[in-house]
C-alpha positions as CSV (number, residue, x, y, z in Angstrom):
1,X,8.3,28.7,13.5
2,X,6.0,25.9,11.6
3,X,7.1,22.3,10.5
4,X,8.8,21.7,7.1
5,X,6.6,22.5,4.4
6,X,5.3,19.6,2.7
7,X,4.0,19.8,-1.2
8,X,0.5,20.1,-1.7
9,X,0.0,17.1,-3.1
10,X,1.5,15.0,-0.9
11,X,-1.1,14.2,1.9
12,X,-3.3,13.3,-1.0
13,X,-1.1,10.7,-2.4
14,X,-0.8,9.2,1.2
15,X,-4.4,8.7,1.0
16,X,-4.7,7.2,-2.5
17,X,-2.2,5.2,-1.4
18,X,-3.9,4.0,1.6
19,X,-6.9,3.0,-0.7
20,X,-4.6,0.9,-2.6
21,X,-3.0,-0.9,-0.3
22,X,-6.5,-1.5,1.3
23,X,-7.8,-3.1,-2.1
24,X,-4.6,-5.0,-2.1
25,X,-5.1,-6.6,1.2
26,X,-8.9,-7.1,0.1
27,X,-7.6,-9.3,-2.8
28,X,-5.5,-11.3,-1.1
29,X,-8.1,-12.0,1.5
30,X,-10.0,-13.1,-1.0
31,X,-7.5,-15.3,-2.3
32,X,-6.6,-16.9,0.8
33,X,-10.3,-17.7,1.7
34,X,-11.2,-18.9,-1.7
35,X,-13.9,-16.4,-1.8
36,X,-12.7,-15.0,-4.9
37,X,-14.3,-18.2,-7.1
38,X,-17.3,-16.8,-6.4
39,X,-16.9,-13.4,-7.6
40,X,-14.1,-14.0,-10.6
41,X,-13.1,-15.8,-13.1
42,X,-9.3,-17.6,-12.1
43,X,-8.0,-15.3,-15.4
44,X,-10.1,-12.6,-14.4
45,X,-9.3,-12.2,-11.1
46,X,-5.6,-13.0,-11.5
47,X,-5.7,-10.2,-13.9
48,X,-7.0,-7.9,-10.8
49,X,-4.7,-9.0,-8.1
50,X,-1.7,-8.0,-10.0
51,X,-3.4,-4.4,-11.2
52,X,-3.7,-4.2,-7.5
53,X,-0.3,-5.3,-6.1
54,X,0.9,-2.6,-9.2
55,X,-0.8,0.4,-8.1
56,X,-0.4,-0.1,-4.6
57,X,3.6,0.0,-5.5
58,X,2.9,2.8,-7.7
59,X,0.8,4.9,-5.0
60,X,3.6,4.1,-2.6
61,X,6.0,5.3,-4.9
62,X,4.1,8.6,-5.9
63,X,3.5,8.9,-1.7
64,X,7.6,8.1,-1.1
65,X,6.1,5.1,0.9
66,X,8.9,2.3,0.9
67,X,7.1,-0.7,1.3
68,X,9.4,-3.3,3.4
69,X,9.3,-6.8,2.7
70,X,7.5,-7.9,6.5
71,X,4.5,-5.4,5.3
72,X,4.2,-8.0,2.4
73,X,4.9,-10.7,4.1
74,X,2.2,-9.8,6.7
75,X,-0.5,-9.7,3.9
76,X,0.2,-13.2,2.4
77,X,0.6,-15.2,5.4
78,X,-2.5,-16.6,6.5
């Protein structure tokens, strides 16, 4: 007899959310190198951070991804 069944759309909201947690971490690379003076503005790119830190939540969300505090800790720690 097979697995649970899963909805449709759920392995395609595990991979959006993959993205966006992968262009979170790129942003706050960028941040903690600096590098992102010489690509944005500090309004501009403030502005993008949080529009990425808000749809990686909402992806995780969407994905029923809980995202523990260590995962976020492990992003902003040098």
């Amino acid at each position: 007899m097979p697995g649970p069944c899963q909805p449709p759309y759920d392995a395609i909201a595990r991979k959006w959310c993959a993205l966006a947690l992968r262009r979170r971490a790129h942003f706050v690379d960028l941040y903690r190198t600096g590098r992102w003076t010489r690509y944005y503005g500090k309004e501009q790119f403030f502005v993008q951070l949080r529009s990425a830190f808000v749809n990686a939540d909402a992806w995780a969300a969407l994905a029923g991804i809980e995202l523990t505090d260590r995962e976020l800790e492990a992003q902003m720690v040098p």
